[in-house]
Structures are given as structure tokens and as C-alpha cells.
N, C-alpha and C positions, 0 to 999 in steps of 0.2 A: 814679603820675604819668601823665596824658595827655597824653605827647608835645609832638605840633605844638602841640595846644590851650595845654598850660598854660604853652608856649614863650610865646606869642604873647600870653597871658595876667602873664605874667613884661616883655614886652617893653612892652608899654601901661605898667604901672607905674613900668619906668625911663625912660619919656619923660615923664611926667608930674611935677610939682615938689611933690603930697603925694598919702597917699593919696585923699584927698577928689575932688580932682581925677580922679585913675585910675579912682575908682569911678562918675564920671560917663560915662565913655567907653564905661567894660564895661557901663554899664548897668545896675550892681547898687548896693547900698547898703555903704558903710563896711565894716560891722560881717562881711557877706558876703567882702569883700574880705578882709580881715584875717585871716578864720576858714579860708578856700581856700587862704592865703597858709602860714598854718600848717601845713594839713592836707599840703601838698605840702614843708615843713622836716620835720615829723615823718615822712613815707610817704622823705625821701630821707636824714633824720640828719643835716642838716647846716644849718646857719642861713643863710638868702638874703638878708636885708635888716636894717642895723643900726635898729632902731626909737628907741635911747635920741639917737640925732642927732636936729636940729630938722629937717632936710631929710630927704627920704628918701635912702639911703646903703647902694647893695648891700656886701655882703661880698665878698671875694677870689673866693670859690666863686659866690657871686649872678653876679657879673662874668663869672666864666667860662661857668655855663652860660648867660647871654645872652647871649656873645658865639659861643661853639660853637652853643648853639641856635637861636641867629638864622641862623648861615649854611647850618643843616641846613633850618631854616623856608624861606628863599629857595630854594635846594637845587628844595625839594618843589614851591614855589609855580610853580618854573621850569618842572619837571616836567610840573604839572597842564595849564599854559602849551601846552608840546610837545603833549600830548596832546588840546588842544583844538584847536590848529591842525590835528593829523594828522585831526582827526574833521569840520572846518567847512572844510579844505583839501584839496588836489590831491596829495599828500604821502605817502609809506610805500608798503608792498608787498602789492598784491591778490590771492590765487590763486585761479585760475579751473579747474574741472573739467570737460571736457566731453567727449561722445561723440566719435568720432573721426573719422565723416563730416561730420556737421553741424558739429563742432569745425572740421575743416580747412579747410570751404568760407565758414562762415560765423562765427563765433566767433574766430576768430584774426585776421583781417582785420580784425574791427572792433574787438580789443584791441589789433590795431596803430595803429591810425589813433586810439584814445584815448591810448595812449602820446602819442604823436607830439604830440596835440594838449598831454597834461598831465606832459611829459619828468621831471616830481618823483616822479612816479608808477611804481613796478617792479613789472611784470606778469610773476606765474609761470602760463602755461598748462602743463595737463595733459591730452592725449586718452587715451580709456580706453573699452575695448568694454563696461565694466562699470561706469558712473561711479557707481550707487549703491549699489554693493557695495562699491568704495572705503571707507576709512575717512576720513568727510566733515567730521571735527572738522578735517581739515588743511586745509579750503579754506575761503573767504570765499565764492566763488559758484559751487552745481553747477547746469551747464544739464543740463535733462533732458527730453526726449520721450514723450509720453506721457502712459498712466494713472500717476497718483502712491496705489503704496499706503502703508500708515500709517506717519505718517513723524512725527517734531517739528520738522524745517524745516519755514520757511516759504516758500510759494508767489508768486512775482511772476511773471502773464502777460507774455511775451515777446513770441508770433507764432502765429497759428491755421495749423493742420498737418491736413491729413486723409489717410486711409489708402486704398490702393486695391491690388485684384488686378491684374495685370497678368502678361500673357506675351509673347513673342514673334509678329508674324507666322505667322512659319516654325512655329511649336509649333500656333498656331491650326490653321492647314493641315491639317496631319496630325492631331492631335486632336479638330478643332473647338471650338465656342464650348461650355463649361457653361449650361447653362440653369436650374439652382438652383445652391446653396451644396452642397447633399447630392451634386451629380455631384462635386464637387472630390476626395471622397475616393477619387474611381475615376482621380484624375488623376494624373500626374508632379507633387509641389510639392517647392517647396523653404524650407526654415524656419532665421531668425537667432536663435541664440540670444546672447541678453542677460537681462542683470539676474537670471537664474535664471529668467522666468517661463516659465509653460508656452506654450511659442511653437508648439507645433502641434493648437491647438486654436483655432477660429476662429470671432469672432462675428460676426451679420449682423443688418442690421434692414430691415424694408420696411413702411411705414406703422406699424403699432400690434404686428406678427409679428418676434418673433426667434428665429433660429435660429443654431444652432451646430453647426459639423462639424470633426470629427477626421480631419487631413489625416494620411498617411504619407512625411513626406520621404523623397524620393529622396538630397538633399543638403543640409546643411545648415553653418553656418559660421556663425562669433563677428564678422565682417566685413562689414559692410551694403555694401560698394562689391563685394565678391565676389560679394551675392547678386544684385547688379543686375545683375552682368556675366554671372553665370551665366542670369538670368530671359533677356539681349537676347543672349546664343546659342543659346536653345530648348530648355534644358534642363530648365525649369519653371515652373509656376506660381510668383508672389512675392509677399506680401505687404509693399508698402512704402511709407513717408510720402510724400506729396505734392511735400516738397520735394525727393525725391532722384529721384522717376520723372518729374517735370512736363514736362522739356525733350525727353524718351526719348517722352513722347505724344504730346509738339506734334510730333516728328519723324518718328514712326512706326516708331520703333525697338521701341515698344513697345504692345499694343495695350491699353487697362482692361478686365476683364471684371466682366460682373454689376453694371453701372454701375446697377441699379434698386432695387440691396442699397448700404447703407450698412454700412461700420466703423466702429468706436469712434474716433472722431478723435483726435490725438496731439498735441496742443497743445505748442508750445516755452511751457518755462516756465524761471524761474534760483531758485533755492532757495538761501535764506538762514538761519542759523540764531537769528534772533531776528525782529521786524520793526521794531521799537523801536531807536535809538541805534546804527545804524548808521553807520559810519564815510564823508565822503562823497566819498569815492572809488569807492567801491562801490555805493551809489547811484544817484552820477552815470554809473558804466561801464552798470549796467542800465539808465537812463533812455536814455542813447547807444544801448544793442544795440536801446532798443525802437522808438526813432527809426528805427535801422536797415531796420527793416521796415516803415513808414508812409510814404503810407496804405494800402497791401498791401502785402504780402511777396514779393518776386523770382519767389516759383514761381507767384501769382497772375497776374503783368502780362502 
């Protein structure tokens, strides 16, 4: 027996006054009706409809299972119901993964301010120095900076991010300025590590040339707000996004070096795991974070 189907297939019958009639609805002929009608007495052992009456005429047991099986049918149909408003509605609970600087400063403000806007809606944020090491089956949307290696989420640009050297003043002073990428490794730096990747190797590009050098951290730490604050008390070189040193250049807390070398830009992206049939709440929170940033992003203006 199929279930819902043959519920629903049982149900047409009992509203209908023969089978002829029934068998215009289902869209099938008589004789189909009659033969389905059986196959489902004989697959259950038990008789569903008295045929020798002139009317059609369930049995005790016919009765019953369309009377249980209709309210298990609504049941599902209610169900399906839920599940479409949760998916074309503001409705159910999102979880959101993200780094823990860019999380705090930018990410959590702006799933407050969706909250607020869509109160049906329950936001789990999670900040994490590691968010793609996490195990990402438990979130709905990972933001993450950066290069994305091989992954089966899917990619939704967010916010363009670039990367830059920077030191201190006070470090310039007493050290001076590098003049290639290859001085760096004679220099004080300092490297975050995340994600596992290899963070103290470093690449450069100028014109059509790239180059790569192998820094030696002096310090290093799982914390991007630690290494900023270690880069603007002079303790090294730092490689960091755009959006976390912007305000540290405009102020001169911080100086950029090698500004004629380009880094791999670190693009904000949210990572989903389908891209297809997603729920829209989720959606709508990434079209909001993208909004967010239009028509530049905070560390641009």
C-alpha cells in the first residue's frame, strides 16, 4: 500500500456515488479503478468496499481506514503547509557561523537588526577563530574571508576585502621601510593563524611578477584583534584585511607597506550548503548582510 497516495485514492472513491464517477476524477478508466481497488484488499487482507450493494458501500474496515487515513492525510497536508510557509516566510531558526572579528563588528549587528526587523525569526550566531574547520553541517550560513579551498558549499559574494602589510610608525622608525617582499624575511612579523593554512608564507604580485616569501614570526596568535594590536604597538609586521586595518591608516596608527605589491584579496563571502531551495529566511538575511555593505563597504568610505 502507498500510503498518503492510496489514502487519498480510497478518499475520492468515498465521495463519489459509483465507481464510474470516481474514475473520472482519478482520471483513470473503470476497469483500472476496480483492479487498484483490489490490488490494495488483497496487499491488506481485508475487503474495503461492499460491491454486491447498488451504491457504493465501504465496509466497517473501508470506514475506518478513511476515516484514520484521512486525518493522517491532513496531518501531512498540514505539514507540507508548515513547511512551505517556513521556506516563502520570515519563520524558524537560522545559524549563522562566523569569524570572530569580522563576526563581532559586522555580522552580529546586522543579524540583530534582521531579527528585529523579522521577530518570527531565531538567530543562533556562532564566532569561531576556525569557522571552516567547524563542523559546517550545523549551520545554515558560514561567513568566511578569504581564499575558499575545495569545499561543496556554496559561495554568495558578500563584500570585496583586500589585504595589506602594515606596521607601526614607531616599527618603521627603527627598522625602516622594506623595499621588496624578500626584505620581510629579515624583518620582525607576525602571523594569525587560522583555518590551518600555512599563514607564514606570503604572496605578492606587481604587474604580471609574483613573488613569494617565507616570513619568520616573532608572534603569532589564533586572534586577528591581537595581531592588530600587537602590529600598532611596534612589535611587527602584519598581514591584515582591509576591513580590520582601514581606520588604523586613515589615523595613522598604522603605516601600509609595499603599497606597489598587491595580496590575494580576501573577499567576505556566506557559504551555503545547496544553492537551490533554500529557505527564505536565509536568503533574505544574506541579501540584508549584502545590502549591508552597498554601494561600498564601511572600510571603503
Amino acid at each position: 500500500m502507498n500510503d498518503a497516495f492510496d489514502i487519498r485514492f480510497l478518499l475520492v472513491i468515498r465521495e463519489s456515488s459509483s465507481l464510474l464517477e470516481a474514475s473520472r476524477k482519478l482520471g483513470l478508466t473503470p476497469s483500472a479503478v476496480t483492479q487498484r481497488l483490489q490490488q490494495m484488499e488483497k496487499k491488506l487482507g481485508i475487503r474495503l468496499l461492499d460491491r454486491s450493494a447498488r451504491q457504493l458501500r465501504f465496509t466497517d474496515e473501508g470506514e475506518l481506514l478513511c476515516l484514520r487515513g484521512g486525518e493522517r492525510v491532513q496531518q501531512f497536508d498540514a505539514l507540507l503547509e508548515d513547511l512551505h510557509e517556513r521556506r516563502s516566510g520570515f519563520v524558524g531558526k537560522l545559524k549563522i557561523n562566523a569569524p570572530f572579528g569580522f563576526g563581532r563588528q559586522y555580522v552580529a549587528p546586522a543579524a540583530a537588526a534582521f531579527q528585529r526587523q523579522h521577530p518570527e525569526v531565531e538567530i543562533a550566531l556562532t564566532l569561531s577563530d576556525q569557522p571552516m574547520v567547524e563542523v559546517s553541517d550545523r549551520f545554515d550560513v558560514v561567513i568566511h574571508i578569504g581564499e575558499l579551498r575545495a569545499s561543496n558549499l556554496v559561495c554568495h559574494a558578500i563584500a570585496p576585502n583586500r589585504r595589506f602589510i602594515c606596521a607601526s610608525p614607531a616599527f618603521v622608525e627603527r627598522y625602516g621601510l622594506p623595499d621588496s617582499p624578500e626584505h620581510l624575511a629579515e624583518l620582525p612579523c607576525i602571523a594569525l593563524r587560522e583555518n590551518n593554512e600555512d599563514v607564514t608564507l606570503w604572496h605578492f604580485t606587481r604587474a604580471r611578477k609574483t613573488q613569494s616569501v617565507r616570513i619568520r614570526p616573532a608572534l603569532s596568535c589564533n586572534d586577528g584583534s591581537v595581531i592588530r594590536q600587537w602590529g600598532c604597538e611596534g612589535q611587527g609586521i602584519i598581514l591584515r584585511s582591509e576591513w580590520d586595518v582601514a581606520d588604523a591608516l586613515a589615523d595613522g596608527t598604522l603605516v601600509r607597506l609595499l603599497p606597489a605589491w598587491k595580496l590575494p584579496d580576501a573577499n567576505v563571502v556566506a557559504l551555503t550548503h545547496q544553492r537551490e531551495g533554500l529557505p527564505a529566511r536565509t536568503l533574505n538575511y544574506m541579501r540584508f548582510l549584502q545590502e549591508s555593505f552597498r554601494p561600498a563597504p564601511p572600510w571603503r568610505v
